[in-house]
N, C-alpha and C positions, 0 to 999 in steps of 0.2 A: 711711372718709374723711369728713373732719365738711364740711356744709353750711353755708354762710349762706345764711337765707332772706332773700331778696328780696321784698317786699311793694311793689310799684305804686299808688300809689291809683287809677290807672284801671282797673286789671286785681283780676279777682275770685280767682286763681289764684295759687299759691306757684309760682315756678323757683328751683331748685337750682344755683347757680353755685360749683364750687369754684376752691379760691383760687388763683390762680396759681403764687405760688410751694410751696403744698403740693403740688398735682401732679407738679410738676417734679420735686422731691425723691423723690414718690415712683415717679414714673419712673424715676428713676434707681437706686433701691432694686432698681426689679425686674432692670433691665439689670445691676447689681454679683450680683445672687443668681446671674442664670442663668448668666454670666461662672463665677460661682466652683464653681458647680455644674459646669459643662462643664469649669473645670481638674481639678475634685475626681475627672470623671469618666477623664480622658486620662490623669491619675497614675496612679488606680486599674488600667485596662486596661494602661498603659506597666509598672505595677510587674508586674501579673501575667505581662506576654508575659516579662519580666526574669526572674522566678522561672522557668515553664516553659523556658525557654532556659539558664539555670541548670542545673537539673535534668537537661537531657539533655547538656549538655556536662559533667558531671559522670558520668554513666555511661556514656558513649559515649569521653570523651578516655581512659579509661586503655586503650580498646581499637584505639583509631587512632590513638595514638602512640606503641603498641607491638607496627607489624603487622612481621611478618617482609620482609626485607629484596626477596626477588622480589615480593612482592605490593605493595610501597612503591614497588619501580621502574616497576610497572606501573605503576601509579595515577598517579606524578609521569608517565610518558613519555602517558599519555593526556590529564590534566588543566593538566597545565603545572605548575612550580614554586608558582606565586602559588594558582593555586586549590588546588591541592591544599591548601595550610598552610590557605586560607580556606576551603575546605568541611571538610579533614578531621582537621587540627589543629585548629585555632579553633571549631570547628561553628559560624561565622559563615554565617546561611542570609540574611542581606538583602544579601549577595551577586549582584545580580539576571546581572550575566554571568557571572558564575563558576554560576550554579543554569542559565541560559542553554546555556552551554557545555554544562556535566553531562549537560543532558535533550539535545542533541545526539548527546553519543557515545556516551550509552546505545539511543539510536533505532539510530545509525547503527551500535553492534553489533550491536542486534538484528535488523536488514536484512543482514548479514551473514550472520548465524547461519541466519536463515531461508532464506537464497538458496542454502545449500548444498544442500537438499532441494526447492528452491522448483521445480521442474520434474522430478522423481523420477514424481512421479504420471502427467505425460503420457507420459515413457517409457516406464512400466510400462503403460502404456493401452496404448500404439501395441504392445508386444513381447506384450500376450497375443490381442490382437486380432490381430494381424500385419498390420493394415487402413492406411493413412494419409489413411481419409477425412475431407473437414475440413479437413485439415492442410494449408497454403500453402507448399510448399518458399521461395519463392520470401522471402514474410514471415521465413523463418527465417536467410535468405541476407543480406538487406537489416540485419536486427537483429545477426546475429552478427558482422558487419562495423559496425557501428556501433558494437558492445559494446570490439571489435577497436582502433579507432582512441583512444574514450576511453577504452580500459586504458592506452594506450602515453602520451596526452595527461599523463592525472593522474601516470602515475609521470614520468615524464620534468619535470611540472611538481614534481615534489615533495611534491602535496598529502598530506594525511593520510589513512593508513590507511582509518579510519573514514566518511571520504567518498565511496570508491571500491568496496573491496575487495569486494562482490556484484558487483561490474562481471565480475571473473575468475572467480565461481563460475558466474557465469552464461553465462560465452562458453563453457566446458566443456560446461556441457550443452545450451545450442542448438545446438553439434556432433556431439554424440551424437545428437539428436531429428533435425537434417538428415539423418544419414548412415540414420537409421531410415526415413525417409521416402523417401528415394531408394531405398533397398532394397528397401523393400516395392513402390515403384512399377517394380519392374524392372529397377531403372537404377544397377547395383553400380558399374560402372566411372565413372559420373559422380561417385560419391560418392567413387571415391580421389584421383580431379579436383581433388573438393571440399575436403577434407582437406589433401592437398598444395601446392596454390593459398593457402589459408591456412597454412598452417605459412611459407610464402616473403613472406606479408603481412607476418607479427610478424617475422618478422627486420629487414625491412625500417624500420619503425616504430618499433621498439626503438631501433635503431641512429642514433646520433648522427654518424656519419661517412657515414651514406647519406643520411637523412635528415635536415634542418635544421629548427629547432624553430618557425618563421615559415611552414613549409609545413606543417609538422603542427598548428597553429593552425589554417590553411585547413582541412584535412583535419577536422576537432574541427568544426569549423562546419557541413560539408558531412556529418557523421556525424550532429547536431542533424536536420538533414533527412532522411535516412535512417533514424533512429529512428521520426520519423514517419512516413516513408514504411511503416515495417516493419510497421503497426501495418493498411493501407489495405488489401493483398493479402488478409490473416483477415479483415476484418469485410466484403471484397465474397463474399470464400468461403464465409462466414456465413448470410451473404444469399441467395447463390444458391442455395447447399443447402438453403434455410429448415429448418436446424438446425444444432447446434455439431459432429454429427459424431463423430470423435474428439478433439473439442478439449478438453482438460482445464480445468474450472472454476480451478483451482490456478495456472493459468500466467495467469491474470487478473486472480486478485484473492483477496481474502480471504475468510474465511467470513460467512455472511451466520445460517445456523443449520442447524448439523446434523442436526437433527430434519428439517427440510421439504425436503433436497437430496441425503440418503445421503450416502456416501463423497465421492464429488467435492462434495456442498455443503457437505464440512467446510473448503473450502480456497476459498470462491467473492470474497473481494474482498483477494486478495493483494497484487499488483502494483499496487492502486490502494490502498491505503495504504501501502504501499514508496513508491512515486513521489510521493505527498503527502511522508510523513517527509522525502525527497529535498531535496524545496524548502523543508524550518526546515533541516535541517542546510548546504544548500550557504548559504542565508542566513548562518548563522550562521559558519561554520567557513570557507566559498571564496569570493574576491572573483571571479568568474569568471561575466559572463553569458552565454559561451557554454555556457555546465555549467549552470547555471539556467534559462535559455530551453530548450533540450531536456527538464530534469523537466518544465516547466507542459507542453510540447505531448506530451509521455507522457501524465501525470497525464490529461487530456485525452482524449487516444484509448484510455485504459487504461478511462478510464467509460462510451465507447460500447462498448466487448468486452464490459463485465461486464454492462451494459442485456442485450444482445443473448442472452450466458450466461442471467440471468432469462429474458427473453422469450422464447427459444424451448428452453427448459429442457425435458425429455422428447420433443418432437417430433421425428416422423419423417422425416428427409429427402427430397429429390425421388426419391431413388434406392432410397430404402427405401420410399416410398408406390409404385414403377412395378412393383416386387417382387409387393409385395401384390396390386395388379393382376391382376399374371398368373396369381398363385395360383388370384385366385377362380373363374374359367372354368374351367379344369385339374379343382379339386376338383366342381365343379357336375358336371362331364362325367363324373367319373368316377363320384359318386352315380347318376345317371341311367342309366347303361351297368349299374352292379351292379343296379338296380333291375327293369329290364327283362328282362333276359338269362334265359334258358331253360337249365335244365338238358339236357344234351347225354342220348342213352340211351333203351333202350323202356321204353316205360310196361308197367307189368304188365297182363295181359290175363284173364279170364276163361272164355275160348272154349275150349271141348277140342277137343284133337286127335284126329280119329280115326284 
């Protein structure tokens, strides 16, 4: 940029003043470069996502618009008409509720899938121990009647599959795990009780001539509360025992790392990422905050079980440290007694007989 020198006659020093309207110009030089630069640059990126998106609707379209006819039914009865054309026709991915949707019902089948086995582990704990210490009948009574009311809510409301469907794997096997618990504690005849008492619930719940759908609303609200309640009987039983007992890592949460937990810590923070997924899919998919307010206060108590799971992970019960106890005196007494004790018998003698 060219100068005019300014010479003062009072002043012994040159200042550099440029000229007005040169600056200007060439300010504006600078703001047109970086302006054309930044478009040069947004065409550049916009042509290339163009190409790459190209490119994969190109190899991907001959094979999604020519899948066999069950697997097309599936897809449209999951994704709906519209998305399906726009995720699997089109390979249109700036779709953000149709990719919204997607990552929904792929959660919520995979909370399906997983709920089928999602309590296999504590069964099998409880049937080779034959024990059901640890275990809160009382927590599995509260849950399975919980589980109970919103199976009958969602279907009767119509919701989707994908929202619900571990609701019913999982009321199966908290009635398997009750009736195990009662068994082992004694108490066979309570558990046909049990059984039978519930079988006369779902009917009832079910049924749209017994039951009116404004009371089973109530009911869905009052089962919110009972979830949580189900959740306060384990972690006071927890507590008291100052350990998990027989409580399976698996029925709380998912795995944390298999290496640092064996068997049971390959399943340690289940339920608490099922019950997070719970709340994007009910967001997403069910207008419903009585179904929403029960995942956050699950989500919630699902995090103090899994704490609790860490924190007293290995440790020995109250019942197993009174055990110990009694051992140690037993064994002490009985060292002592072999230590002392005298061979019974004469001693041989040297003395003749005459």
């Amino acid at each position: 940029m060219r100068c005019r020198l300014h010479r003062p006659t009072s002043s012994e020093h040159q200042i550099c003043h440029p000229q007005p309207r040169q600056a200007f110009q060439f300010r504006v030089s600078i703001i047109q470069h970086h302006h054309v630069a930044s478009l040069r640059c947004r065409i550049a990126s916009s042509c290339h996502h163009t190409l790459i998106m190209d490119s994969l609707r190109s190899a991907l379209q001959p094979v999604t618009q020519n899948l066999p006819a069950p697997i097309r039914d599936l897809g449209i009865s999951i994704l709906g008409d519209e998305c399906y054309k726009t995720l699997l026709l089109d390979i249109n991915l700036e779709s953000t509720d149709c990719i919204k949707l997607a990552i929904s019902k792929g959660l919520g089948i995979g909370i399906i899938a997983a709920s089928s086995i999602v309590k296999v582990p504590q069964i099998l704990k409880l049937i080779n121990s034959k024990s059901a210490s640890g275990i809160s009948f009382l927590s599995y009574l509260l849950e399975t009647s919980a589980y109970l009311i919103s199976l009958a809510y969602n279907v009767r409301q119509g919701f989707p599959f994908s929202t619900y469907g571990e609701t019913g794997l999982i009321l199966v096997q908290n009635v398997v795990i009750a009736v195990l618990v009662l068994n082992y504690s004694g108490k066979a005849t309570a558990a046909a009780v049990f059984v039978a008492g519930l079988a006369a619930s779902a009917v009832t719940l079910f049924s749209n001539n017994i039951l009116d759908m404004k009371t089973l609303s109530y009911l869905q609200a009052g089962a919110g509360v009972l979830g949580v309640a189900s959740k306060l009987p384990q972690i006071l039983a927890v507590w008291q025992e100052g350990g998990t007992g027989q409580l399976s890592a698996f029925a709380v949460s998912f795995p944390k790392t298999c290496q640092s937990y064996g068997t049971d810590g390959l399943q340690v923070f289940n339920y608490l990422a099922g019950s997070l997924s719970r709340i994007f899919t009910t967001l997403q998919e069910v207008d419903d905050k009585l179904i929403l307010y029960g995942f956050i206060a699950g989500f919630a108590l699902n995090a103090i079980l899994a704490i609790q799971m860490v924190y007293y992970w290995n440790a020995p019960t109250e019942k197993a440290k009174g055990k110990q106890k009694e051992k140690i005196p037993i064994t002490a007494a009985a060292s002592s007694g072999t230590a002392t004790a005298t061979p019974k018998g004469k001693n041989p003698t040297t003395r003749r007989r005459g």
